[in-house]
C-alpha positions as CSV (number, residue, x, y, z in Angstrom):
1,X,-13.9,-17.7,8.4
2,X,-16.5,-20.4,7.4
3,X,-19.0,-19.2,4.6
4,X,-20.9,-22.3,4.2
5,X,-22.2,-24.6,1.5
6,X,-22.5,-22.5,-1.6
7,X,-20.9,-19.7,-4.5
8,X,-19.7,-16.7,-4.1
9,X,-19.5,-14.1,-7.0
10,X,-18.9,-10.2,-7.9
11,X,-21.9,-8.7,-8.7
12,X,-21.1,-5.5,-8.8
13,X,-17.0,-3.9,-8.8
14,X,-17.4,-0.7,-10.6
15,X,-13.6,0.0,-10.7
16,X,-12.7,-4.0,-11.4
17,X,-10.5,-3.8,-8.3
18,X,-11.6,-7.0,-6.7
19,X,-12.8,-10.5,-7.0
20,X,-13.9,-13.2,-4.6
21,X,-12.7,-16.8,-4.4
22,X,-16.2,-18.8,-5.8
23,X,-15.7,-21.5,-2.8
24,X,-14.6,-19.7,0.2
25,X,-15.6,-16.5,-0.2
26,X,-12.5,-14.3,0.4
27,X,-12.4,-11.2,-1.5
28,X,-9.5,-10.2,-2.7
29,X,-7.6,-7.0,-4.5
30,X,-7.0,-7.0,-7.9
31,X,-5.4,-3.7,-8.2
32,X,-4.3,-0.6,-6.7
33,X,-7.3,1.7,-5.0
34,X,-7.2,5.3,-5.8
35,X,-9.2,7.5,-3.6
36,X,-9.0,10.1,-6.0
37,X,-11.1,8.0,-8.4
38,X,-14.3,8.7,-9.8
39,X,-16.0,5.5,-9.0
40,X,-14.9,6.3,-5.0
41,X,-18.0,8.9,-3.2
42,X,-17.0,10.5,0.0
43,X,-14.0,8.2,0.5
44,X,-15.7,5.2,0.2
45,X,-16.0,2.7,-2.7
46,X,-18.6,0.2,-2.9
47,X,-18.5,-3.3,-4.3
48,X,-21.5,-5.5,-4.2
49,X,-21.0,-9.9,-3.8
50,X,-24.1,-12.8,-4.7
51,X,-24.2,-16.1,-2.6
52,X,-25.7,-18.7,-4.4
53,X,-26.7,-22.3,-1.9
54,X,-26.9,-26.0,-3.0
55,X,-30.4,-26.0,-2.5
56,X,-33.3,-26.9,-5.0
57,X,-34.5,-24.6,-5.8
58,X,-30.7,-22.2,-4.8
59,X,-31.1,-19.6,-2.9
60,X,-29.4,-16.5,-3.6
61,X,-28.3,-13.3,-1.4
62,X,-26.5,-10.4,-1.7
63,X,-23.8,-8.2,0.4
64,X,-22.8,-5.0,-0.1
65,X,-18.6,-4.1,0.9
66,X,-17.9,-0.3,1.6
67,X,-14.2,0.0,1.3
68,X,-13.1,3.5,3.5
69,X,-10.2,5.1,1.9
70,X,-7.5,7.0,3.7
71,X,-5.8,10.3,1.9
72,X,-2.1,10.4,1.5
73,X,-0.6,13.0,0.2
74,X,0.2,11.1,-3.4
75,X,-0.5,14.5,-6.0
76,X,1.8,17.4,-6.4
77,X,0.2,20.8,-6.3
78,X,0.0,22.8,-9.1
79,X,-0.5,26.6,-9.9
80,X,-3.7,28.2,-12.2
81,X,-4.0,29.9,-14.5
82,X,-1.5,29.3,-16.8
83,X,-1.9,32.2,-19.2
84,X,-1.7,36.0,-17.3
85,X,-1.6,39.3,-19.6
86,X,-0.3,42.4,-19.1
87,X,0.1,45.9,-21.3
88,X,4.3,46.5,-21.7
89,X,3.0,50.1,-21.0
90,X,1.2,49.0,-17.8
91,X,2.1,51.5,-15.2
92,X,0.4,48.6,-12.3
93,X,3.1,46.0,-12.3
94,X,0.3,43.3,-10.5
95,X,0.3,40.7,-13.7
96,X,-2.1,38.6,-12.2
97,X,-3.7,36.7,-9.0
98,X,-2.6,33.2,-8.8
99,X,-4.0,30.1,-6.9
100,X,-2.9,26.4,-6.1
101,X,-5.3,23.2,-6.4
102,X,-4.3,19.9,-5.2
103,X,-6.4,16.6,-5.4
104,X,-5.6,15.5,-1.9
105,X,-7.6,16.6,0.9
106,X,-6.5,18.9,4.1
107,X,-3.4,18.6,5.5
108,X,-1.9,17.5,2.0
109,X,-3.0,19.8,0.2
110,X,-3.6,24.0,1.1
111,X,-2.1,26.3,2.3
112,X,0.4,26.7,-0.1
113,X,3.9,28.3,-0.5
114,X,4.3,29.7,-3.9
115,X,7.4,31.2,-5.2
116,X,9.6,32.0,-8.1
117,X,11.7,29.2,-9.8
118,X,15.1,29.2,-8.9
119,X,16.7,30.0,-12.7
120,X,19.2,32.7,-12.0
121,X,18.1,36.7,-12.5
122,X,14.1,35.5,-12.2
123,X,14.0,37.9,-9.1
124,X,15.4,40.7,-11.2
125,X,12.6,41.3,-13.1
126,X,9.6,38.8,-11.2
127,X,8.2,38.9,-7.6
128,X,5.9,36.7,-6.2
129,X,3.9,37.5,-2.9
130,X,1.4,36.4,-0.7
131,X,-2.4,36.7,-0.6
132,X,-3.6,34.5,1.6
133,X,-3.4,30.8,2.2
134,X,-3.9,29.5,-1.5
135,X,-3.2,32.9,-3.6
136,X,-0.4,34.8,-4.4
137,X,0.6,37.9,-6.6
138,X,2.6,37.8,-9.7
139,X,4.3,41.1,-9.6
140,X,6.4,42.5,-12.3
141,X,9.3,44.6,-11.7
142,X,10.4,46.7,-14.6
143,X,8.6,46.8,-17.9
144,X,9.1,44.3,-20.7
145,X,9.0,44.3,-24.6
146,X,6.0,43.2,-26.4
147,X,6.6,38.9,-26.5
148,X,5.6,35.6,-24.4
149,X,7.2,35.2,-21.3
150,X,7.0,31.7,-19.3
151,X,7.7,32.0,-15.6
152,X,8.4,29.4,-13.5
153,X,6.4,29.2,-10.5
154,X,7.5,26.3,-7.7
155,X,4.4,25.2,-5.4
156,X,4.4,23.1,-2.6
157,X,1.9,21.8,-0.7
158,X,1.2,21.3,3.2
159,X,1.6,17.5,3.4
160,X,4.3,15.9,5.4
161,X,5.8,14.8,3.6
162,X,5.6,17.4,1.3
163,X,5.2,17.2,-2.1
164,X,6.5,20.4,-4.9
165,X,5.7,21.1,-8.5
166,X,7.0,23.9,-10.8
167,X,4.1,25.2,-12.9
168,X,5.1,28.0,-16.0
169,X,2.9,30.2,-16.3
170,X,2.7,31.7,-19.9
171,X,3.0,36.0,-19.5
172,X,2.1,37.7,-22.3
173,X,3.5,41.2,-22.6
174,X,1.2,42.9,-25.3
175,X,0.5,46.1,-27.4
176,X,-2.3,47.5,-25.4
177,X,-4.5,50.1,-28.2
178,X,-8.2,51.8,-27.5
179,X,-8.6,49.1,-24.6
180,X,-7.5,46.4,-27.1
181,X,-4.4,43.6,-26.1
182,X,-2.5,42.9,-29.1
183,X,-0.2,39.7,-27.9
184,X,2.3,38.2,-29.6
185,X,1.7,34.8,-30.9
186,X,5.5,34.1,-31.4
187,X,6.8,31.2,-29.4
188,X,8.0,31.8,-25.5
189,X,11.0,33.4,-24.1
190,X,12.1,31.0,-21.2
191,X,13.4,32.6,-18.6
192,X,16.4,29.7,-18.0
193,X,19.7,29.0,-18.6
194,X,21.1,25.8,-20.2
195,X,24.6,24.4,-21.6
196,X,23.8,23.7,-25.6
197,X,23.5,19.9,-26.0
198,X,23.4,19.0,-22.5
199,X,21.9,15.8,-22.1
200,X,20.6,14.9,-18.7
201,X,20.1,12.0,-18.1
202,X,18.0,11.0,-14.6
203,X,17.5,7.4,-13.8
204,X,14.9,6.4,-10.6
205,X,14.3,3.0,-9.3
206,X,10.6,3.1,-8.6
207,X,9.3,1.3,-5.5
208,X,7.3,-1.6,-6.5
209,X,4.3,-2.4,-3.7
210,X,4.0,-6.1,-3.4
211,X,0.7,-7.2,-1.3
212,X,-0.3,-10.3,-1.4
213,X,-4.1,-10.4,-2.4
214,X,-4.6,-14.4,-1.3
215,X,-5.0,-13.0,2.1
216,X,-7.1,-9.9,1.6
217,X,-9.7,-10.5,3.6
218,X,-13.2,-8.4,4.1
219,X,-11.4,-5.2,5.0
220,X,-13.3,-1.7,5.9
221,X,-9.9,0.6,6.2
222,X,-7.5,0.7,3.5
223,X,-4.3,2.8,5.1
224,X,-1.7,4.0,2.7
225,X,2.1,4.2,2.6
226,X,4.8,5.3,1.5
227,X,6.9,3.4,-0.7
228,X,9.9,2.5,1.4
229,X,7.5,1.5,4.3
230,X,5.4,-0.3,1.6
231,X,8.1,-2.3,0.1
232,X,9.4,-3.7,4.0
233,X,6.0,-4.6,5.3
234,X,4.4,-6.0,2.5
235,X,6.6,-8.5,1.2
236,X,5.3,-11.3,-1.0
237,X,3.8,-14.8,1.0
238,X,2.9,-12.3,4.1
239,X,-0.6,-12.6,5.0
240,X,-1.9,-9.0,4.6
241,X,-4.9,-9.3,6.8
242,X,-5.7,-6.0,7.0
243,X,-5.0,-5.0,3.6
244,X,-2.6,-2.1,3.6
245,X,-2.6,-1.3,0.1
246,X,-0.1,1.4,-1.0
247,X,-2.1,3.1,-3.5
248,X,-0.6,4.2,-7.0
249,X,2.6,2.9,-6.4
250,X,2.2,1.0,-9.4
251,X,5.3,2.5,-11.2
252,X,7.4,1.3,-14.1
253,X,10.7,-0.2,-12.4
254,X,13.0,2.4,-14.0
255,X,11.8,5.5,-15.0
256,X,14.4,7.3,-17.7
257,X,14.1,10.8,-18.4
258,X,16.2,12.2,-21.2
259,X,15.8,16.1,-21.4
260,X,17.5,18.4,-23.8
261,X,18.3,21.4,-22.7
262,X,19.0,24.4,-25.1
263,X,20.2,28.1,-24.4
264,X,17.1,30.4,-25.2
């Protein structure tokens, strides 16, 4: 592609994801593009670029980029809200409607299958059912003594593939007086059960996304992938011409998680 006599230059890159070589013209990407970013409207980020000629006096134009982005389904679910109260005298054992949200847009996100964790004896006292497509029912089996309860909710989205996420929601059993809720502020019951002074230890090799941004050229679709597909097709020193970028895959290489768990 031949631009011409002349400079190129970024004008305007809300996001600081690109730059443009001064000579040639070739914009390239500085960084991962999120869609779910607030500098990107409707799917589409915009970057504005100045040419400046040799002339005397230079002449100067403008250009304006409009980068589409595609979704992916690259957010886990989760399940609001996170505090639901009930009277331990309640004779209606519905705790509390709950919904799912999800950043990425239809088919990864709604409907959603929500159910109870899978900690042993949840479904002795807990039942979750469905409402509709992005609701469900906390139901409560038996009653309970005045305290904080967390339950364990597991959501998972519609995306293929699809993505889960266990979100506790905090139950507080209260004292309910002259249509007053006295809750307990003591600390949660969790309804799990652990070996005292277990350590687990979990060790993931993250997928690092290597595109080479010296061939980025003037692109209009940015397609996303997944890591293993990323990690195959966009090795180092291949021209990427039409800029695949596999968005947030910017992980740390090894990811360590080191979780106690205690017996409640």
């Amino acid at each position: 592609m031949h631009f011409g006599s002349g400079r190129y230059a970024v004008l305007r890159d809300p996001a600081g994801w690109l730059n443009v070589n001064p000579v040639r013209g070739i914009v390239n990407t500085t960084a991962s593009l999120d869609r779910e970013s607030h500098y990107v409207h409707d799917n589409k980020y915009t970057a504005l670029f100045v040419a400046t000629d040799n002339g005397n006096p230079p002449a100067t134009g403008t250009g304006t980029l409009i980068i589409y982005l595609e979704d992916y389904n690259d957010n886990a679910p989760y399940v609001v809200p996170s505090v639901a109260r009930v009277c331990e005298d309640a004779h209606d054992i519905n705790v509390a409607i709950v919904g799912g949200r999800d950043k990425d847009l239809p088919p990864n996100g709604a409907p959603f299958k929500i159910e109870l964790g899978k900690q042993l004896e949840l479904d002795n006292t807990w039942r979750v059912t469905r409402v509709n497509s992005t609701h469900s029912q906390i139901m409560l089996l038996h009653s309970l003594k005045k305290a904080n309860y967390l339950l364990p909710l597991l959501i998972t989205d519609s995306g293929v593939p699809s993505m889960s996420n266990i979100t506790e929601v905090k139950v507080q059993v209260c004292e309910c007086k002259k249509n007053k809720m006295l809750c307990s502020s003591a600390q949660s019951q969790q309804w799990s059960l652990a070996l005292l002074g277990t350590v687990l230890l979990v060790i993931t090799a993250a997928c690092e996304c290597h595109a080479d941004a010296t061939h980025a050229r003037y692109t209009l679709n940015i397609s996303h992938h997944n890591a293993s597909e990323c990690s195959s097709s966009n090795r180092r020193g291949t021209a990427v011409t039409d800029l695949s970028v596999c968005s947030k895959l910017y992980t740390p290489h090894v990811i360590l998680l080191v979780q106690l768990l205690i017996i409640c």
